[in-house]
C-alpha positions in Angstrom: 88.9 70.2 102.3 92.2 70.5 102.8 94.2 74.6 102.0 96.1 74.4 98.4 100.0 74.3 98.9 102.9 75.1 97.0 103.7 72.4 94.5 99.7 71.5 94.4 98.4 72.1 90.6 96.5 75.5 90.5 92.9 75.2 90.5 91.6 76.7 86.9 89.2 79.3 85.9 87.9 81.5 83.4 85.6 84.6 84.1 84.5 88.2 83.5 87.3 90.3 83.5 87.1 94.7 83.3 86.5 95.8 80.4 85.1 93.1 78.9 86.0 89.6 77.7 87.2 87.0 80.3 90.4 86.2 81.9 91.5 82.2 82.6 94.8 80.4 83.8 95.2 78.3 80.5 95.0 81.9 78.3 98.6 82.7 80.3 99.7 79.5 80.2 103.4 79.4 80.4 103.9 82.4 82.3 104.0 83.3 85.4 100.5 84.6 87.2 100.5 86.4 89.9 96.5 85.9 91.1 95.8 88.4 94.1 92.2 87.9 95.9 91.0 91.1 97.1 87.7 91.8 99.4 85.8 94.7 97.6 87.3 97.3 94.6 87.1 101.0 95.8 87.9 100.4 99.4 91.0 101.9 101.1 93.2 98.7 101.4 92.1 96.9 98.4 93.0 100.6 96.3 96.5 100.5 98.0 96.9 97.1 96.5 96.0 98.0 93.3 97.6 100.8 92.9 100.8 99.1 93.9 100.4 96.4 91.6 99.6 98.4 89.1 102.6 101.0 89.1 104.8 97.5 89.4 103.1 96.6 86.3 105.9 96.8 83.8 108.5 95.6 86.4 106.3 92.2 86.6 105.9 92.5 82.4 109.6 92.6 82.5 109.7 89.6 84.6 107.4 87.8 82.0 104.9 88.0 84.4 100.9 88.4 84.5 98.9 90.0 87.0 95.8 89.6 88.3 93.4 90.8 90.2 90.3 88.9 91.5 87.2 89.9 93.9 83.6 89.2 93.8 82.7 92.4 91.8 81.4 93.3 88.9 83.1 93.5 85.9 80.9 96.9 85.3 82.8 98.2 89.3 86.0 96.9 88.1 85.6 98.8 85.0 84.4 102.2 87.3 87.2 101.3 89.8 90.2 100.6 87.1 89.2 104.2 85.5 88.5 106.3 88.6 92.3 104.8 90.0 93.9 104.8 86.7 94.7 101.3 87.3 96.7 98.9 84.2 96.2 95.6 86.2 93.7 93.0 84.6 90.9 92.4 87.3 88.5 89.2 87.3 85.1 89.4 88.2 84.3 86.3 90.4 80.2 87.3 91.5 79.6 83.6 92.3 82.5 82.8 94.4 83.6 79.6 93.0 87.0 80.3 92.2 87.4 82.6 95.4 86.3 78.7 96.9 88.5 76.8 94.9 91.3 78.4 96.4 89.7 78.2 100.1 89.5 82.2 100.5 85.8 82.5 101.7 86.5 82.6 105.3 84.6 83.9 108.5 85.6 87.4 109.4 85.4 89.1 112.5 84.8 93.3 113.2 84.4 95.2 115.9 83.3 91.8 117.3 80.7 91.2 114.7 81.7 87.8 112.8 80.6 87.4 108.7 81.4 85.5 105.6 84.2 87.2 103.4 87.2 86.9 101.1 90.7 86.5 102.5 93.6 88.8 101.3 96.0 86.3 99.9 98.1 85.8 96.7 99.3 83.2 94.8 102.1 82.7 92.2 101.7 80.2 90.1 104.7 78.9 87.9 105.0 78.6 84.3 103.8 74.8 84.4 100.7 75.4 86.2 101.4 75.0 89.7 101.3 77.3 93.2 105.1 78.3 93.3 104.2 81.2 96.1 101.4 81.7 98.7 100.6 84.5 101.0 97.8 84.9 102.9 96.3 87.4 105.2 98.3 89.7 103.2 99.3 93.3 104.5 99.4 95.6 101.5 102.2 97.9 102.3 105.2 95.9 100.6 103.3 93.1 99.4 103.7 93.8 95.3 107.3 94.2 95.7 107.3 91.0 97.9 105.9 89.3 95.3 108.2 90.7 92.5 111.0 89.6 94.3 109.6 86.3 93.9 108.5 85.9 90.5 112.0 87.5 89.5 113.6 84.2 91.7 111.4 81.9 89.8 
């Protein structure tokens, strides 16, 4: 299956979200999204991201802009991770990986030599009428919400 592009209609979804309730494309329909996969809440990297996004928050409100934030977690560890980082981002729970799949982010790792199955750091903007607009992938964090800011404002 061939990697999503920009232009290509974003793939839909609706799950668990933090603190309750579910999160889905069509609910922000209209908007911009801002949808950032992220390995594991309440590791050092992933936090970073969060936090940045997070602090941003208003700037990408201002924009028009939604954010969100998508791992295979828990809604129950997103609700633990939001409150012990203070966090203001919305955060999907994806446990089955389909939408992590749909957008081609399960991927084989590699650490210290030893290769496994995990989710890509990427993000993906998706324009008010549904499709990719921006895609980064192997994200590094430091930089990467005001990055994307830059390019939701340009939208």
């Amino acid at each position: 299956m061939a990697d999503l592009d920009v232009g290509d209609l974003a793939p839909q979804f609706d799950l668990p979200r933090d603190g309750g309730g579910s999160l889905s494309l069509a609910a922000s329909s209209g908007k911009p999204i801002v949808l950032y996969f992220y390995p594991q809440d309440d590791t050092t990297s992933c936090t970073q991201e969060a936090i940045s996004f997070s602090q941003l928050k208003p700037e990408f409100e201002k924009a028009g802009a939604v954010v969100i934030g998508l791992s295979p977690d828990s809604a129950k560890k997103h609700d633990k991770f939001k409150s012990k980082y203070d966090l203001t981002i919305d955060l999907a729970a994806d446990e089955e990986r389909k939408v992590i799949e749909a957008y081609h982010l399960w991927v084989e790792k590699s650490m210290y030599g030893r290769k496994y199955m995990g989710v890509e750091r990427a993000t993906f903007l998706i324009g008010r009428d549904g499709r990719i607009a921006g895609i980064w992938r192997k994200v590094r964090v430091k930089g990467h919400a005001e990055e994307v800011l830059a390019a939701v404002r340009a939208l």
